[in-house]
C-alpha positions as CSV (number, residue, x, y, z in Angstrom):
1,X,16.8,-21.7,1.0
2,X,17.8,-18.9,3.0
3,X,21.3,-18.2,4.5
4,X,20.1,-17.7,8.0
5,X,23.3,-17.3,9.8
6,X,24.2,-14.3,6.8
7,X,24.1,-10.7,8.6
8,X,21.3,-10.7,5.5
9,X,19.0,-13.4,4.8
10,X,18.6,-14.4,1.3
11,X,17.8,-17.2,-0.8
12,X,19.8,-15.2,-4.3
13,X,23.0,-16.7,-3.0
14,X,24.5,-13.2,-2.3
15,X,27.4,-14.8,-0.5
16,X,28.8,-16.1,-4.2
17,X,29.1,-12.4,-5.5
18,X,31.4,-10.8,-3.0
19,X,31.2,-7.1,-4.2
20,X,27.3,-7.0,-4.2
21,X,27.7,-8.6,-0.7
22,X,29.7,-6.2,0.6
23,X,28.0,-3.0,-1.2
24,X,24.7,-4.6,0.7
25,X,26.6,-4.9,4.1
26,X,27.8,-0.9,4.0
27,X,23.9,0.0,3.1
28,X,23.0,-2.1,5.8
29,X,24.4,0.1,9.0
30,X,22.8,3.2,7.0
31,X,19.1,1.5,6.6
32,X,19.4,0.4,10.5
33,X,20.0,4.3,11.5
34,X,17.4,5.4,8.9
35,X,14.9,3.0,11.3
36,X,16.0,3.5,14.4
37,X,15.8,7.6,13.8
38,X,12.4,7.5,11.8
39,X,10.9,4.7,12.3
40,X,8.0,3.3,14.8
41,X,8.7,5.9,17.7
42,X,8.8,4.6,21.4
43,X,9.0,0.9,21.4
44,X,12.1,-0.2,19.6
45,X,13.0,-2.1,22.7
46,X,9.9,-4.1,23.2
47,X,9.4,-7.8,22.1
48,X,6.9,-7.7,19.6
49,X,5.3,-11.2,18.1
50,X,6.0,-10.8,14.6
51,X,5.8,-13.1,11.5
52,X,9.4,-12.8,9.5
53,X,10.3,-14.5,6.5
54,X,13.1,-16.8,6.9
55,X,12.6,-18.3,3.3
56,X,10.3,-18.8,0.5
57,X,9.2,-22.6,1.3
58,X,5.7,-23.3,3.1
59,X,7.1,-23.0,6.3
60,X,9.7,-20.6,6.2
61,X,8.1,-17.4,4.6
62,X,5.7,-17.1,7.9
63,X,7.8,-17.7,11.1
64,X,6.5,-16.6,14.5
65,X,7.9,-15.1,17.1
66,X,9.2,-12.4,19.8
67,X,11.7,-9.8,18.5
68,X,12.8,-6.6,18.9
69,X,12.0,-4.6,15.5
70,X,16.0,-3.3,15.4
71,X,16.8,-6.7,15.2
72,X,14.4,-7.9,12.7
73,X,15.9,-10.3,10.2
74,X,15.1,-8.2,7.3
75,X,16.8,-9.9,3.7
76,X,16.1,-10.3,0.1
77,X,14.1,-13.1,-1.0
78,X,12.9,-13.8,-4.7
79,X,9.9,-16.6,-5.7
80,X,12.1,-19.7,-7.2
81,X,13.0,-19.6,-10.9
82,X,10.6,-22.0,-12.7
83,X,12.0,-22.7,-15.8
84,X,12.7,-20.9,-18.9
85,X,10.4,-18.5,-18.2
86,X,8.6,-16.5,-21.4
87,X,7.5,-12.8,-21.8
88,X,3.7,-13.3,-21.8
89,X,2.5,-9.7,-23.2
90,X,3.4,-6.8,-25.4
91,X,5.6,-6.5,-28.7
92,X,8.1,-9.0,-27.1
93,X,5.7,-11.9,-26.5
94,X,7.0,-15.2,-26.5
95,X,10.6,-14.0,-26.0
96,X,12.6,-15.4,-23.4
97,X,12.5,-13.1,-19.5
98,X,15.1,-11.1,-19.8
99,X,17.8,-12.2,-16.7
100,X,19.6,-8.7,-16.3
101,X,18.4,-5.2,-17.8
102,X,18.5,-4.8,-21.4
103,X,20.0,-1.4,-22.2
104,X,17.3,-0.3,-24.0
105,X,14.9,-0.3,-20.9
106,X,17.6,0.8,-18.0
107,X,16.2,3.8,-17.3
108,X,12.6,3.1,-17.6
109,X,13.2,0.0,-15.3
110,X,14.9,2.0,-12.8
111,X,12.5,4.8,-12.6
112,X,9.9,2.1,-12.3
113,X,11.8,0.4,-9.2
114,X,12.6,3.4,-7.7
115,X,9.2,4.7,-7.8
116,X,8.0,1.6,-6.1
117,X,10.6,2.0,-3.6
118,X,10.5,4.7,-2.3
119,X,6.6,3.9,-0.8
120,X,7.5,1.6,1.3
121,X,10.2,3.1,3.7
122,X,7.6,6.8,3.3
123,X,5.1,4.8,4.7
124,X,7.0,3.7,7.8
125,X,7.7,7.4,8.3
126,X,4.2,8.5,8.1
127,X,3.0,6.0,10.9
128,X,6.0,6.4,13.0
129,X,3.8,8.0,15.9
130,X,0.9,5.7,15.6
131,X,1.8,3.1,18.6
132,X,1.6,6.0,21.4
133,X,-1.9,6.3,19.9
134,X,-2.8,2.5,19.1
135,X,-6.5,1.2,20.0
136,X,-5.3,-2.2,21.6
137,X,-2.2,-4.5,21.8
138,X,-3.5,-6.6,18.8
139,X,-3.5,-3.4,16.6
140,X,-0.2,-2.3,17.9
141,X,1.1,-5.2,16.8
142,X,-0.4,-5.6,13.3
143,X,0.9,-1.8,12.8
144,X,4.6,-3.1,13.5
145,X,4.2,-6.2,11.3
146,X,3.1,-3.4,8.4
147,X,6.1,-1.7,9.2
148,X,8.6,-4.3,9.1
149,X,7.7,-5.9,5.7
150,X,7.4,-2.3,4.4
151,X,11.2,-2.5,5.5
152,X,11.7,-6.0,4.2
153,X,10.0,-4.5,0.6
154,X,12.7,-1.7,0.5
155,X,15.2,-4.3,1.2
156,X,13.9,-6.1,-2.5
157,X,13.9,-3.2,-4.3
158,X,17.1,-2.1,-3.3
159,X,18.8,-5.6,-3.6
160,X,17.3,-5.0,-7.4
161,X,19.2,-1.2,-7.8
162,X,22.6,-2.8,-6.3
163,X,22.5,-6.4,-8.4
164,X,21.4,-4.6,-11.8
165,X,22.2,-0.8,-12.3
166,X,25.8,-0.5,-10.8
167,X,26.5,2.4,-9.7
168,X,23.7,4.2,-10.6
169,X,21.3,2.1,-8.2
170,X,23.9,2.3,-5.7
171,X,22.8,6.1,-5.5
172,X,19.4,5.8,-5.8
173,X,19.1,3.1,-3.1
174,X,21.2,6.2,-0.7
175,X,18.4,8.2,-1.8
176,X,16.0,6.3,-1.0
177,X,17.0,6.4,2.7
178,X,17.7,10.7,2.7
179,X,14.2,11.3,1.4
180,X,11.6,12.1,4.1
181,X,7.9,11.7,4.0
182,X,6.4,15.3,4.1
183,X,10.0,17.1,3.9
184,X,9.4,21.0,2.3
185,X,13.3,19.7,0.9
186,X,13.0,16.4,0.2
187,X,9.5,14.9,0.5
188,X,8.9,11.7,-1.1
189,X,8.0,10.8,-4.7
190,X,4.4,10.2,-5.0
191,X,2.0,12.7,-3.0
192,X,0.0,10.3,-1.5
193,X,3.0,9.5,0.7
194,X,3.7,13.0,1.8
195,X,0.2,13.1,3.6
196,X,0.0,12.5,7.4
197,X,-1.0,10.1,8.7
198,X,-1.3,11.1,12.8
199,X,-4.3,8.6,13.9
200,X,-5.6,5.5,13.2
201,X,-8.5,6.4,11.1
202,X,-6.4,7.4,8.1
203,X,-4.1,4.2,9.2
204,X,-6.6,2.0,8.4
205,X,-8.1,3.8,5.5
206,X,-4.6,4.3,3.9
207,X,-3.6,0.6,4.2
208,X,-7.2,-0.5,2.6
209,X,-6.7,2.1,-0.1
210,X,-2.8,2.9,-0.6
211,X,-1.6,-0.4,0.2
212,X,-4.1,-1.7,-1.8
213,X,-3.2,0.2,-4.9
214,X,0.4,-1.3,-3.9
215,X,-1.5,-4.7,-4.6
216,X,-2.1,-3.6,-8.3
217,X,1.0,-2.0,-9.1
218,X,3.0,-5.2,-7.5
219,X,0.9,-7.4,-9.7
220,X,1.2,-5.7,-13.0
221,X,4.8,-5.6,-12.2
222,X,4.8,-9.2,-11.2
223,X,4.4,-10.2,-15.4
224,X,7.3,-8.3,-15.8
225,X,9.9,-9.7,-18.7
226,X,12.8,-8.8,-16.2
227,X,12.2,-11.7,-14.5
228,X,13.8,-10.8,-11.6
229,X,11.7,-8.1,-10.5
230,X,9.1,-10.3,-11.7
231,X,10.1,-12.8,-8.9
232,X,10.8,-10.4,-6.1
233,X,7.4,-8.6,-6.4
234,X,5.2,-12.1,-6.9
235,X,6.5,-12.9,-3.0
236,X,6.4,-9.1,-1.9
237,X,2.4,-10.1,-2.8
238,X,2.5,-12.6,-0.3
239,X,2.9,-10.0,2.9
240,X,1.1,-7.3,1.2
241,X,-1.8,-9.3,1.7
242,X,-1.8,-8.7,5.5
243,X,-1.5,-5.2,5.1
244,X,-4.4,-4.9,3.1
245,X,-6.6,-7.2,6.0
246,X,-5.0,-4.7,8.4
247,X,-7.0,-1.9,6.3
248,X,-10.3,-3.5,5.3
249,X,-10.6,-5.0,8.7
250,X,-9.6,-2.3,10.9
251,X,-12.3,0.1,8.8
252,X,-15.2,-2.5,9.1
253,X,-14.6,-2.7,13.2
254,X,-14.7,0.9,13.0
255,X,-18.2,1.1,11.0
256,X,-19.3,-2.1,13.6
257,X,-18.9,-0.1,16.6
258,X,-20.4,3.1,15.2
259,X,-23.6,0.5,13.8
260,X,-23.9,-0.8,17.2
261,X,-24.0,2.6,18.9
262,X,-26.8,3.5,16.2
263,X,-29.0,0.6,16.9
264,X,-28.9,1.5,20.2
265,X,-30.0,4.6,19.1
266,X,-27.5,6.8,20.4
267,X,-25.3,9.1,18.6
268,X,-21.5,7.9,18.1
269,X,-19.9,10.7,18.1
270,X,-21.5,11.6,21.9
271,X,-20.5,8.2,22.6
272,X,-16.8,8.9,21.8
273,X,-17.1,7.1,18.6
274,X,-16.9,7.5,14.4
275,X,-19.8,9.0,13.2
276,X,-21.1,7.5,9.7
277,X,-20.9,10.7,7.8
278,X,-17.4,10.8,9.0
279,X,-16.0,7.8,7.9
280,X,-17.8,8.9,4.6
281,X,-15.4,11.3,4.2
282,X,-12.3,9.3,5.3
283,X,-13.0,6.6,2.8
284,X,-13.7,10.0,-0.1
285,X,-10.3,11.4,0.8
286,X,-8.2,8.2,0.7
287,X,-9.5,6.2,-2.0
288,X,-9.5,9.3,-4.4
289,X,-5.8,10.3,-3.3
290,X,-4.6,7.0,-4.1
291,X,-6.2,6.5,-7.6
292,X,-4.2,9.0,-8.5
293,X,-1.3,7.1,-7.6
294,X,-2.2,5.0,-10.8
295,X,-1.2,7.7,-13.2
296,X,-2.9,9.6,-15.7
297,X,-6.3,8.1,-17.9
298,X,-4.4,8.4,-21.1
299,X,-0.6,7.8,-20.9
300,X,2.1,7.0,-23.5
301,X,4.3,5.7,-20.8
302,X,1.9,3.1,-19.6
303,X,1.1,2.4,-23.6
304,X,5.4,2.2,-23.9
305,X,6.1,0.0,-21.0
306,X,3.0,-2.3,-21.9
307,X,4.6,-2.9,-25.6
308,X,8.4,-3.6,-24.0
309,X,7.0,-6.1,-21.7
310,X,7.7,-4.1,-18.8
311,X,4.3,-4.0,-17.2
312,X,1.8,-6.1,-18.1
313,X,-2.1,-6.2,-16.5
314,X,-3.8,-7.5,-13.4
315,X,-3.7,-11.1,-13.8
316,X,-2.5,-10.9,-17.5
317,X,-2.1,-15.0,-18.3
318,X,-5.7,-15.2,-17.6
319,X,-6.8,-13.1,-20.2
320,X,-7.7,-14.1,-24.1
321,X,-5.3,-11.6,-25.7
322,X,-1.8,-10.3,-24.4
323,X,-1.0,-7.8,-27.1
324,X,-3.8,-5.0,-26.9
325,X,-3.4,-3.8,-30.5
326,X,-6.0,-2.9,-32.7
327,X,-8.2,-2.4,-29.4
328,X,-10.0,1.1,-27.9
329,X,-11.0,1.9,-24.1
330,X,-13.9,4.4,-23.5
331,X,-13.4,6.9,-21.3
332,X,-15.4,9.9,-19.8
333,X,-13.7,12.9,-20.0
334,X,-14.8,16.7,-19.4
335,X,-14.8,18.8,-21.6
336,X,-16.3,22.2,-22.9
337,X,-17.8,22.5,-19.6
338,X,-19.5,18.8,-20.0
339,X,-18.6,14.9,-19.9
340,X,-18.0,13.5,-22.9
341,X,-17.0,10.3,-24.0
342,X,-13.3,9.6,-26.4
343,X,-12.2,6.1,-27.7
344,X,-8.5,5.9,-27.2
345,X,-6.1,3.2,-27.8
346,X,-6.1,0.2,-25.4
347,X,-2.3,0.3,-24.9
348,X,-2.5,4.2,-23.8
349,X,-5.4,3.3,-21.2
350,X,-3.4,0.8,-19.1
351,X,-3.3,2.9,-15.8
352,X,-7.3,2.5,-16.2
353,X,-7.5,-0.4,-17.1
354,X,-5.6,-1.5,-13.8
355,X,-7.5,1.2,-12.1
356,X,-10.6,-0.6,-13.1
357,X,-9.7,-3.6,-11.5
358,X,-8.7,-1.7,-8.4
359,X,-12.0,-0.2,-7.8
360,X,-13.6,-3.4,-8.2
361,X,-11.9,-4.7,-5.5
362,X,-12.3,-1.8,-3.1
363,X,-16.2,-1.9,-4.1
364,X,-16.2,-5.6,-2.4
365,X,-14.3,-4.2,0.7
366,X,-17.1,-1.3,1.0
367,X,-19.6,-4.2,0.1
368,X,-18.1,-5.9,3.6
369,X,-18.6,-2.8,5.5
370,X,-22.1,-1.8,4.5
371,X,-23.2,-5.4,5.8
372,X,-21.7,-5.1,8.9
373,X,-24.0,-1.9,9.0
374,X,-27.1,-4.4,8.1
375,X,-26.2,-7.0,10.7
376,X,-26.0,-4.8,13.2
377,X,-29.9,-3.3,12.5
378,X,-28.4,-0.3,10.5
379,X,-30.8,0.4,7.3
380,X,-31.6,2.9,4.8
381,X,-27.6,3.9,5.0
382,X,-24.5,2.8,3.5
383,X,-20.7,3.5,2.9
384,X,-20.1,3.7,-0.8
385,X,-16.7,5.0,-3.3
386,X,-17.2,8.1,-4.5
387,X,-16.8,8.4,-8.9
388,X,-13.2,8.0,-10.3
389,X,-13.6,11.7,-11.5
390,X,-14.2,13.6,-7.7
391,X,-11.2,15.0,-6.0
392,X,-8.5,14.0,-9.0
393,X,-5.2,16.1,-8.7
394,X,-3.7,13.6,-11.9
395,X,-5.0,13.0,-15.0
396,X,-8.1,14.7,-17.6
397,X,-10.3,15.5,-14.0
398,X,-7.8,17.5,-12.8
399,X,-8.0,20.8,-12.5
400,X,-12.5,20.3,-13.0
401,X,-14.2,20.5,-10.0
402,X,-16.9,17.2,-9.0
403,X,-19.6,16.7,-7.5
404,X,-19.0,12.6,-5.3
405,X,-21.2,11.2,-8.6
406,X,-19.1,12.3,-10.7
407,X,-20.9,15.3,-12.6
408,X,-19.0,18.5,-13.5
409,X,-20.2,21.5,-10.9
410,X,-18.8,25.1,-10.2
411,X,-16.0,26.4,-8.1
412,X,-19.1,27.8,-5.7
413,X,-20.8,24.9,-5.7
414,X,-17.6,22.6,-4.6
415,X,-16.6,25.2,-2.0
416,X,-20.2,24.9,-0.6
417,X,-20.2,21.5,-0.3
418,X,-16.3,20.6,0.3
419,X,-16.9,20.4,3.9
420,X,-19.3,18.1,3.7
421,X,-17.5,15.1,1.6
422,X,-13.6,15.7,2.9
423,X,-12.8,15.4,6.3
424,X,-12.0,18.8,8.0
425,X,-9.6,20.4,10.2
426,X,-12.5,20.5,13.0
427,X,-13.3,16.2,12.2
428,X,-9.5,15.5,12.1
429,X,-9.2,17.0,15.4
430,X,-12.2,15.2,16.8
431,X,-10.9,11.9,15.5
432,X,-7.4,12.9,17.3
433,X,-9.0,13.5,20.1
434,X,-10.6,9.8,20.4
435,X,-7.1,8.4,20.0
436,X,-6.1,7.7,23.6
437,X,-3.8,4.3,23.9
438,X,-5.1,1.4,25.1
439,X,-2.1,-1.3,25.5
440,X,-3.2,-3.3,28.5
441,X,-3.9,-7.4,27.3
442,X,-7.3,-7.7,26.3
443,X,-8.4,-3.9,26.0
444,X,-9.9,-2.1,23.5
445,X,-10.4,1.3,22.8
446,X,-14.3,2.4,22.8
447,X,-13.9,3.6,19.2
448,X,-13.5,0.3,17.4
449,X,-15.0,-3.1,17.9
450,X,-12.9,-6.3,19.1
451,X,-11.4,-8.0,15.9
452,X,-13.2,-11.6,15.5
453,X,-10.1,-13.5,16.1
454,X,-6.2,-13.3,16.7
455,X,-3.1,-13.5,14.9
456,X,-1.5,-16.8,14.3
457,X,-4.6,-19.2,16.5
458,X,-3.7,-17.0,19.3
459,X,-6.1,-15.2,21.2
460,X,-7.1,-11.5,20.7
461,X,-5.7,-10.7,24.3
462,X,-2.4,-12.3,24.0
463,X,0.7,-10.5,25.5
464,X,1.9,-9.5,21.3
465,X,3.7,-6.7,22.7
466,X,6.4,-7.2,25.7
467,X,8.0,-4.3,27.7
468,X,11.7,-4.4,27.3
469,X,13.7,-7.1,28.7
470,X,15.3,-4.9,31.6
């Protein structure tokens, strides 16, 4: 149960290991003026309805109410141990989960929670501006429940870098709060994390398609043989599942109020609305910048922390096998100026293989949209994901230049056509320019449809967002 009267909530007893306790306590002041300098920008003050986790139990991981976002109970909170837990994949299969770091793998398990990290508070910097923009109250407030777990999942991976790397992850977890999104100096690790994100368009896209891939990497990490990453990440899964609605539902009441304006027969984008071809290219920008966020195709560190038990697959126990030797993945590759297929070994095609599974699930999301397109009298055109191999700045496809089904074309060809499948300076300024903030109760902005119900059995125009308490 969680220590709710602890300056930080926690159900992994911190209060019994003094040291860690107070290490915590002296990051704690720095994190609070890391949020309050970059985080959401204009509304620190207001009461906003949001859902915090007060423990792991039914009832306590989704509490309910008004609170100023400073004052957020943010705190550490790992799924119960069950058991003796065993490895379930890899060269150590069978072994028991490993309770602190083995030496062997310190550095690979650090570089592995720091990476993972360091998204979440560079995604709060990136939508920092977003609520002087937002489309409604309800939206404002799903934004600030995003940006409060992302908080809450810095909060776990840090716990991690203090409780198991010493000193060490006491300087990476300062790190973590000195690098800045999009910083010439200091920008943050992965690329995709470094991109603006200035209006809600790439809001929503981003949270279908980067915090999606952040479903995928949580999960593989989630079989982990250190079993206390393995905990933390299985309940960050929990709240990354709202982010993730936040997306796929915010881009299908997009596509629902550009569908209606179309079978009215009148043209969105006159109307002060997303065009189709538009959100095309949206979807073509952020779903290929964050494949590359699962590493290359072919990669002997994915092959290396598969075999130590590190990282294991999506969903791993309900697969027939757990080893992957003696196994080969195809892939299409270019080369010599054409696609061509190679055989490599399972273990080195890992970042696919959880790349396939990714992709899969974003085709069911883009499935949703297209028949919100249908229902509203929209035919003969649809949404769809562009190939794996178009727009890759990571892996064999880098460097090649494709066409959005994936065949091989020429540096004039792509910089005829670029334009037309990534959004331009001219659409990102049009999109800007529909992004006028609509906060009063039960408004909507004339861009995006009405959401089909609240949050919590409350009403869509529900007060979620209070002025400050004067």
């Amino acid at each position: 149960m969680a220590q709710s009267l602890e300056s930080i909530p926690n159900n992994v007893d911190l209060s019994s290991d003094r040291r860690l306790q107070r290490a915590l306590e002296q990051w704690q002041p720095n994190f609070l003026a890391w949020w309050n300098q970059v985080g959401p920008e204009g509304f620190q003050a207001h009461q906003v309805y949001l859902r915090t986790a007060i423990s792991v139990e039914a009832g306590g991981w989704a509490h309910f109410d008004f609170v100023r976002m400073p004052d957020y109970r943010w705190g550490i909170f790992l799924e119960p141990k069950d058991g003796e837990r065993k490895i379930g994949f890899g060269d150590v299969m069978g072994e028991p989960a490993w309770e602190e770091v083995p030496g062997e793998h310190r550095n690979s398990l650090r570089r592995i929670i720091v990476t993972q990290a360091d998204t979440e508070p560079a995604s709060v910097e990136q939508q920092r501006l977003l609520g002087k923009t937002c489309p409604s109250m309800y939206d404002l407030r799903n934004l600030f429940q995003v940006n409060v777990e992302e908080g809450r999942h810095l909060w776990a991976m840090v716990y991690l870098l203090h409780r198991h790397f010493g000193r060490d992850g006491r300087e990476e977890a300062d790190e973590l709060l000195n690098r800045r999104s999009g910083s010439p100096d200091k920008p943050r690790i992965l690329n995709c994390f470094n991109e603006p994100i200035d209006e809600w368009l790439s809001f929503f896209f981003f949270a279908m398609f980067t915090d999606r891939d952040g479903k995928y990497q949580l999960s593989a990490l989630a079989q982990s043989g250190f079993d206390p990453l393995a905990r933390t990440t299985r309940f960050m899964l929990t709240e990354e599942a709202h982010h993730l609605f936040v997306g796929e539902m915010g881009v299908d009441r997009v596509v629902q109020r550009c569908a209606e304006l179309m079978a009215q027969g009148k043209d969105p984008r006159k109307e002060g609305a997303v065009p189709l071809e538009l959100l095309q290219k949206y979807c073509n920008f952020w779903f290929t910048l964050s494949l590359d966020l699962f590493g290359g195709e072919i990669s002997s560190n994915a092959a290396d922390f598969f075999a130590a038990g590190l990282k294991g697959r999506f969903r791993e126990e309900t697969l027939d096998e757990h080893k992957a030797l003696g196994e080969t993945y195809k892939l299409e590759v270019p080369q010599d100026g054409k696609i061509v297929e190679q055989e490599v070994p399972l273990r080195n095609a890992m970042n696919e293989v959880l790349r396939d599974e990714y992709v899969k699930d974003c085709q069911r999301a883009v499935d949703r949209w297209n028949k919100t397109l249908e229902k509203a009298g929209v035919t003969g055109m649809k949404l769809r994901l562009p190939n794996r191999r178009f727009h890759r700045a990571v892996g064999p496809c880098a460097g090649f230049k494709f066409n959005p089904d994936g065949q091989l074309i020429s540096e004039q060809e792509w910089a005829a056509n670029e334009s037309r499948w990534l959004p331009t300076a001219e659409d990102r300024e049009y999109v800007k320019s529909l992004m006028h903030p609509v906060i009063a109760t039960g408004q909507m902005a004339n861009w995006i449809a009405p959401p089909g119900k609240g949050i919590n059995a409350m009403p869509v125009n529900f007060e979620y967002v209070k002025p400050p308490i004067v």
